[in-house]
C-alpha positions as a Markdown table, in Angstrom:
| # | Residue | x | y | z |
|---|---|---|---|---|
| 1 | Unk | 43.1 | -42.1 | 37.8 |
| 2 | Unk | 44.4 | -39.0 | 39.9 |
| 3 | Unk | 42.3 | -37.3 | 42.1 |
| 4 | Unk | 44.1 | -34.0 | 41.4 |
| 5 | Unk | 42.8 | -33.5 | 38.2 |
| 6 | Unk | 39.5 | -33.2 | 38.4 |
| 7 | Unk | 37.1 | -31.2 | 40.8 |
| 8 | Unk | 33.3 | -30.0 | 40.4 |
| 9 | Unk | 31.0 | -32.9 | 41.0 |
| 10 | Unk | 29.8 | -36.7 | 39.3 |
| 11 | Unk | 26.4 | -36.9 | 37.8 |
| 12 | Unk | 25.6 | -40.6 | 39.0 |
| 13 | Unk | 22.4 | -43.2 | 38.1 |
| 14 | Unk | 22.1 | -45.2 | 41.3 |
| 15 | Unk | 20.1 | -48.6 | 41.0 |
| 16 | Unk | 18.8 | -50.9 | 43.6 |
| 17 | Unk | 16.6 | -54.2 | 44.4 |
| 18 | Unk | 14.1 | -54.0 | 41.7 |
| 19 | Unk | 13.8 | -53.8 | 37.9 |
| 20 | Unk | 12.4 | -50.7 | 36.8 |
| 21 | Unk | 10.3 | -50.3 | 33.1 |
| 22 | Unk | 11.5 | -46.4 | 32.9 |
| 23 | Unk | 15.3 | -47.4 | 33.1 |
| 24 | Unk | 14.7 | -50.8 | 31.2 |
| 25 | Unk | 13.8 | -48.9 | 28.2 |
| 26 | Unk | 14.6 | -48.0 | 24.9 |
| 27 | Unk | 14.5 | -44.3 | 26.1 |
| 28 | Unk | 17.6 | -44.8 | 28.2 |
| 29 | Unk | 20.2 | -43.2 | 27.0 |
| 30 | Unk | 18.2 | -40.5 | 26.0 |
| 31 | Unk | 16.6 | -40.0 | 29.0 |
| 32 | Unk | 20.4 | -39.9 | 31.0 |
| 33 | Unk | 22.7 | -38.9 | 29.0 |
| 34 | Unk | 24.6 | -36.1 | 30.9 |
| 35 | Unk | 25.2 | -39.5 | 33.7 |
| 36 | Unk | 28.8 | -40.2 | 34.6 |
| 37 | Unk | 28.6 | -43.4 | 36.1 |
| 38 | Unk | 26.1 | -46.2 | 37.6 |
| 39 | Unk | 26.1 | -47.5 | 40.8 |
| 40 | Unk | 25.0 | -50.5 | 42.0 |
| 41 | Unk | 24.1 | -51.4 | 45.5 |
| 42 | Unk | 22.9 | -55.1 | 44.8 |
| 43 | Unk | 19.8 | -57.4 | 44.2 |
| 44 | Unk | 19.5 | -56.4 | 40.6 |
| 45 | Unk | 20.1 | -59.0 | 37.8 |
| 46 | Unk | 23.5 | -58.8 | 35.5 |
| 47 | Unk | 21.1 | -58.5 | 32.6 |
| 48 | Unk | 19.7 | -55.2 | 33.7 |
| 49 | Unk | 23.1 | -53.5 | 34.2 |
| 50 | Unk | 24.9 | -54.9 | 31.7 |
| 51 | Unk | 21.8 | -52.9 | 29.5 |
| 52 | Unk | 22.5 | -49.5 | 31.6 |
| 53 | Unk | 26.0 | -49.4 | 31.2 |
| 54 | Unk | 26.0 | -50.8 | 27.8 |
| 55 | Unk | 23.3 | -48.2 | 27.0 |
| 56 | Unk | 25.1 | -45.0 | 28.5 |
| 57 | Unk | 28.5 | -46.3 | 28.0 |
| 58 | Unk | 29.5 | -45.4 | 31.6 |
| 59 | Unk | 31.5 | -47.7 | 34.0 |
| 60 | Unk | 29.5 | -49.7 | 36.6 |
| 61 | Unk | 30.8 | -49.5 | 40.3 |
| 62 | Unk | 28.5 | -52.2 | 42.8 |
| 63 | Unk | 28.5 | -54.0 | 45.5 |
| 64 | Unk | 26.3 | -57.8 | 46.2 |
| 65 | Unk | 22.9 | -57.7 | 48.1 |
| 66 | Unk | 21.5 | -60.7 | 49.7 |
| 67 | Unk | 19.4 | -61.7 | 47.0 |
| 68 | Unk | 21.1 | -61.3 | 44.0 |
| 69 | Unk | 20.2 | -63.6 | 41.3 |
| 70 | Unk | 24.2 | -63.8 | 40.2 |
| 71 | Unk | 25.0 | -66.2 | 42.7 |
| 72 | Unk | 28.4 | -65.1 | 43.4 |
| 73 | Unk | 30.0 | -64.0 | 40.6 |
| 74 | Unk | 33.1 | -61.4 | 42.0 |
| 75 | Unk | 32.5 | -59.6 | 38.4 |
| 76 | Unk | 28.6 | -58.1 | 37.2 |
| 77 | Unk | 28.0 | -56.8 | 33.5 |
| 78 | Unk | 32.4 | -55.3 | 33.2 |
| 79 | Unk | 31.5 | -53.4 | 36.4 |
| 80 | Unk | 34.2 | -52.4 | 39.5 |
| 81 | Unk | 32.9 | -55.3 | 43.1 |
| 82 | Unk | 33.7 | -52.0 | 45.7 |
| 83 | Unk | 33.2 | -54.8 | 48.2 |
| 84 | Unk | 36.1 | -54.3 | 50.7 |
| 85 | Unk | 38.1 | -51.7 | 48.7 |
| 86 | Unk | 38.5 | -48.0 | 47.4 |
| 87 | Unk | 38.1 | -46.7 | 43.9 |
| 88 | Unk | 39.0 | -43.2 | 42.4 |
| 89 | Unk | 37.0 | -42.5 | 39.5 |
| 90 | Unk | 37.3 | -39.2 | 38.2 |
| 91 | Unk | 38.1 | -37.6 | 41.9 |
| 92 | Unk | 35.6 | -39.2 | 43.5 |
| 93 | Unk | 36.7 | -41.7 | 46.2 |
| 94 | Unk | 34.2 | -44.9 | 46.6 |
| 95 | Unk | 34.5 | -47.8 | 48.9 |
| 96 | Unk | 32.2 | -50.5 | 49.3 |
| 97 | Unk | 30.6 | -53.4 | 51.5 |
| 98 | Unk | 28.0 | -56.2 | 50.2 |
| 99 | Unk | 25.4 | -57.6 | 51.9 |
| 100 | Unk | 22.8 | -57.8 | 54.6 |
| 101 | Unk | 22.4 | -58.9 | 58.1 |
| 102 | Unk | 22.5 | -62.7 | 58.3 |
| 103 | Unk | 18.8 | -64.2 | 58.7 |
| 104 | Unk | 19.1 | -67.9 | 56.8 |
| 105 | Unk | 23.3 | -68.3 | 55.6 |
| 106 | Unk | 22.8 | -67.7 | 51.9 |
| 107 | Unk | 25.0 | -65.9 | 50.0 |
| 108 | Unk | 25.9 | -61.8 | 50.8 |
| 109 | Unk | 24.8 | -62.4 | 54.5 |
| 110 | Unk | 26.8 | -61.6 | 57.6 |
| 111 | Unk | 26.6 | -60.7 | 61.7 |
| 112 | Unk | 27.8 | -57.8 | 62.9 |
| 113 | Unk | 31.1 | -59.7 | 63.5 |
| 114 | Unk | 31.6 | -60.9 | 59.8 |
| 115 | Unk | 30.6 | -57.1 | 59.3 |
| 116 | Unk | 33.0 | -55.9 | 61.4 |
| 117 | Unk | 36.4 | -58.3 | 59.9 |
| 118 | Unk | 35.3 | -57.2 | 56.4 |
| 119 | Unk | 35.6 | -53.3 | 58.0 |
| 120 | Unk | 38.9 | -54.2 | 59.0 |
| 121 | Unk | 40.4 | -55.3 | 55.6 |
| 122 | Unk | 39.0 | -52.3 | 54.4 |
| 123 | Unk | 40.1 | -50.1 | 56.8 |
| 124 | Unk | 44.2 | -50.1 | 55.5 |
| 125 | Unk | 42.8 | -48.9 | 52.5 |
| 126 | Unk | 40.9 | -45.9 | 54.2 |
| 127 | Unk | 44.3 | -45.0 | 55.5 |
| 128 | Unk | 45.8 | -45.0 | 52.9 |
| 129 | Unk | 43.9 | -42.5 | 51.0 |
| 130 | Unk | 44.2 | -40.0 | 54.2 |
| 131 | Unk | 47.7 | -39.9 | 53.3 |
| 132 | Unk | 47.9 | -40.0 | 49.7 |
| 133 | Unk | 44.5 | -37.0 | 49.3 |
| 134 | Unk | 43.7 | -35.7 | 52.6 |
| 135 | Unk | 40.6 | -37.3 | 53.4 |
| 136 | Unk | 39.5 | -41.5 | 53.9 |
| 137 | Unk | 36.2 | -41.5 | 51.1 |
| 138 | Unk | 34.1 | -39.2 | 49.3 |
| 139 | Unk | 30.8 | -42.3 | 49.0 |
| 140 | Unk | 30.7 | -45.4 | 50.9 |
| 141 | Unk | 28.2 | -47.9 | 49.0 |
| 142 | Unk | 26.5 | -50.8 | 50.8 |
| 143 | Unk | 23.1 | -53.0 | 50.6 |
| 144 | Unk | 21.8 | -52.4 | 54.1 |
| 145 | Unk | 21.6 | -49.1 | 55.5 |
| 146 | Unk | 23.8 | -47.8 | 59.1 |
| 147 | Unk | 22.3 | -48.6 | 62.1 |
| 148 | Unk | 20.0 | -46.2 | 63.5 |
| 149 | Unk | 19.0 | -45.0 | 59.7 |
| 150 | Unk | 16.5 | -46.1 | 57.0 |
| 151 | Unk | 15.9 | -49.4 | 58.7 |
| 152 | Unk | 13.4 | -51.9 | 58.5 |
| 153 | Unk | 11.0 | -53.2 | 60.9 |
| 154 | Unk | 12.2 | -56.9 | 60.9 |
| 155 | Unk | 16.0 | -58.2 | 61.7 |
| 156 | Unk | 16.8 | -58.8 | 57.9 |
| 157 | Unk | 16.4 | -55.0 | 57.0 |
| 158 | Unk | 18.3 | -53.8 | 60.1 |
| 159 | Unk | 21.1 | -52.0 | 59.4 |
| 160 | Unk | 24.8 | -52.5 | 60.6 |
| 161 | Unk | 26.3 | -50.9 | 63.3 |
| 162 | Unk | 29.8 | -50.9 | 61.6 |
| 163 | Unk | 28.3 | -48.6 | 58.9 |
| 164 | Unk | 27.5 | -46.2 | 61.6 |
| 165 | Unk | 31.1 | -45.9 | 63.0 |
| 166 | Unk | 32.7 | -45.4 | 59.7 |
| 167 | Unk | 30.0 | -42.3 | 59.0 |
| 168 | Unk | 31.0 | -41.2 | 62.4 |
| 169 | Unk | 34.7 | -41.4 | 62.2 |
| 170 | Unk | 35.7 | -41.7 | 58.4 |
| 171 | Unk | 32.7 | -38.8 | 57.0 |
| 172 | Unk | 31.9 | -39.7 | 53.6 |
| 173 | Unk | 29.6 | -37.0 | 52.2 |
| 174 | Unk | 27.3 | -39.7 | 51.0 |
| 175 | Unk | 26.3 | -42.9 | 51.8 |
| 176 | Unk | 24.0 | -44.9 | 49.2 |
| 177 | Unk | 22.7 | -48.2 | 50.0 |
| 178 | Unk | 19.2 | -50.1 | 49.2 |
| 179 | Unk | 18.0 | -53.1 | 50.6 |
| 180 | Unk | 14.9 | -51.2 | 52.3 |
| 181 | Unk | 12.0 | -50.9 | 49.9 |
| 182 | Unk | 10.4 | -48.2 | 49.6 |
| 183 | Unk | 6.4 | -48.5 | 49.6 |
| 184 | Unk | 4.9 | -45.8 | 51.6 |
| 185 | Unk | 5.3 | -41.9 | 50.6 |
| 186 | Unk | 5.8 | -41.3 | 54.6 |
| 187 | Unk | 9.0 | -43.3 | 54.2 |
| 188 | Unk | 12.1 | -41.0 | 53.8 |
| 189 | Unk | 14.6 | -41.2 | 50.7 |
| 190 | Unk | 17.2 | -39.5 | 52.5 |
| 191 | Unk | 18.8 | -38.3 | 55.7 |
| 192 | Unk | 21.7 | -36.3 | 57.2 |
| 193 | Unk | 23.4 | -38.5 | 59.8 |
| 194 | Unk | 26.3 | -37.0 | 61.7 |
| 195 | Unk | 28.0 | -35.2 | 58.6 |
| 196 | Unk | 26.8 | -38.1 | 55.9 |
| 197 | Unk | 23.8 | -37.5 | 53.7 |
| 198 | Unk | 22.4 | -41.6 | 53.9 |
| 199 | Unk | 20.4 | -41.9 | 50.6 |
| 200 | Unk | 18.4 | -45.0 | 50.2 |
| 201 | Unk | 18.8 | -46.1 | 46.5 |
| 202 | Unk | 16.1 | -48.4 | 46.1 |
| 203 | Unk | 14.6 | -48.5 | 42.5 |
| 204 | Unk | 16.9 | -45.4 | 41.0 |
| 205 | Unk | 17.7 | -42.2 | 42.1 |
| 206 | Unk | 19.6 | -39.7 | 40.1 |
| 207 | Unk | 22.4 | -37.7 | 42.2 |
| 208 | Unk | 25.0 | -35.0 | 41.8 |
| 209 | Unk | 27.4 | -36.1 | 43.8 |
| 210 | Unk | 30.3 | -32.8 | 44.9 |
| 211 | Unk | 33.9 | -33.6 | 45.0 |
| 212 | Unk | 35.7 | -32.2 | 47.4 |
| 213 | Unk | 39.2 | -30.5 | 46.7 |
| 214 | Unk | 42.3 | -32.7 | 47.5 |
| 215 | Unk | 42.8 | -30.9 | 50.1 |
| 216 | Unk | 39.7 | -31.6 | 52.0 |
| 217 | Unk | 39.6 | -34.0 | 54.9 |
């Protein structure tokens, strides 16, 4: 896909940690149907997406949370796994890590140092986009949120400190994630942090995500 040829922005249906009746519906497509793609950012049953994408016809992009029911599978319902690489889909650039902090070893769980190694096979990727379009992402995806954003109270819903640096250094103009659930109204959906609106996907949320020019860095 080339990232010359498109500009404007991506209408995108973001889904995360829980089942919800208005998007499990028959009312779907009806509902969304200016959407140009779903994304993922984990604990939600291949059942479910397979219906959204199969619904809207619209490719899946995801990454793994630590308690999706999947148990393992690299592939969910056709979609793109953004864990640990880059995708261009219609001028947009995506990259992607899975998983929570570790709390009991089951799958999608790391430390800061797993965190950090799986940063590091993404990072040649990053690169490689500065040369090829001027710039390293356009909308990092993750389950757990940056450090010093949209965490939780306990260790398991902390976020991870790695996340932080690549908002810091990298700048993606978003970065979507779930994990935290979302129960009180006081609780903030999203956040600018440094230069990186941090949205917190939980359930659904409906973006317009702006591509930037090729140009842009």
């Amino acid at each position: 896909m080339n990232l010359m040829d498109t500009r404007g922005s991506l209408r995108v249906l973001a889904v995360s940690d829980r089942v919800d009746p208005r998007i499990y519906s028959v009312s779907l497509r009806e509902r969304f149907s200016d959407i140009d793609c779903v994304i993922s950012c984990g604990d939600l049953p291949e059942y479910y997406l397979d219906f959204i994408v199969s619904s809207l016809n619209v490719p899946l992009f995801f990454v793994h949370g630590n308690h999706d029911p999947s148990g393992g599978k690299r592939s969910l319902a056709g979609g793109v796994n953004l864990d640990e690489q880059t995708v261009i889909y219609r001028g947009c650039i995506f990259a992607g890590l899975e998983g929570s902090p570790w709390y009991n070893g089951n799958l999608h769980q790391y430390s800061e140092r797993d965190m950090y190694f799986k940063y590091l096979r993404l990072l040649p990727k990053l690169f490689w986009n500065r040369v090829r379009f001027g710039r390293y992402l356009d909308v990092l995806v993750t389950h757990a949120p940056p450090r010093g954003m949209h965490e939780g109270q306990d260790a398991v819903h902390k976020g991870f400190s790695i996340f932080t640096h690549i908002i810091r250094k990298y700048r993606p103009k978003y970065h979507l994630h779930g994990h935290v659930h979302l129960y009180d109204r006081r609780q903030s959906l999203q956040d600018l942090f440094y230069e990186t609106l941090v949205i917190n996907c939980y359930n659904y949320r409906v973006l317009e995500i702006e591509i930037p020019s090729a140009t842009g860095g």
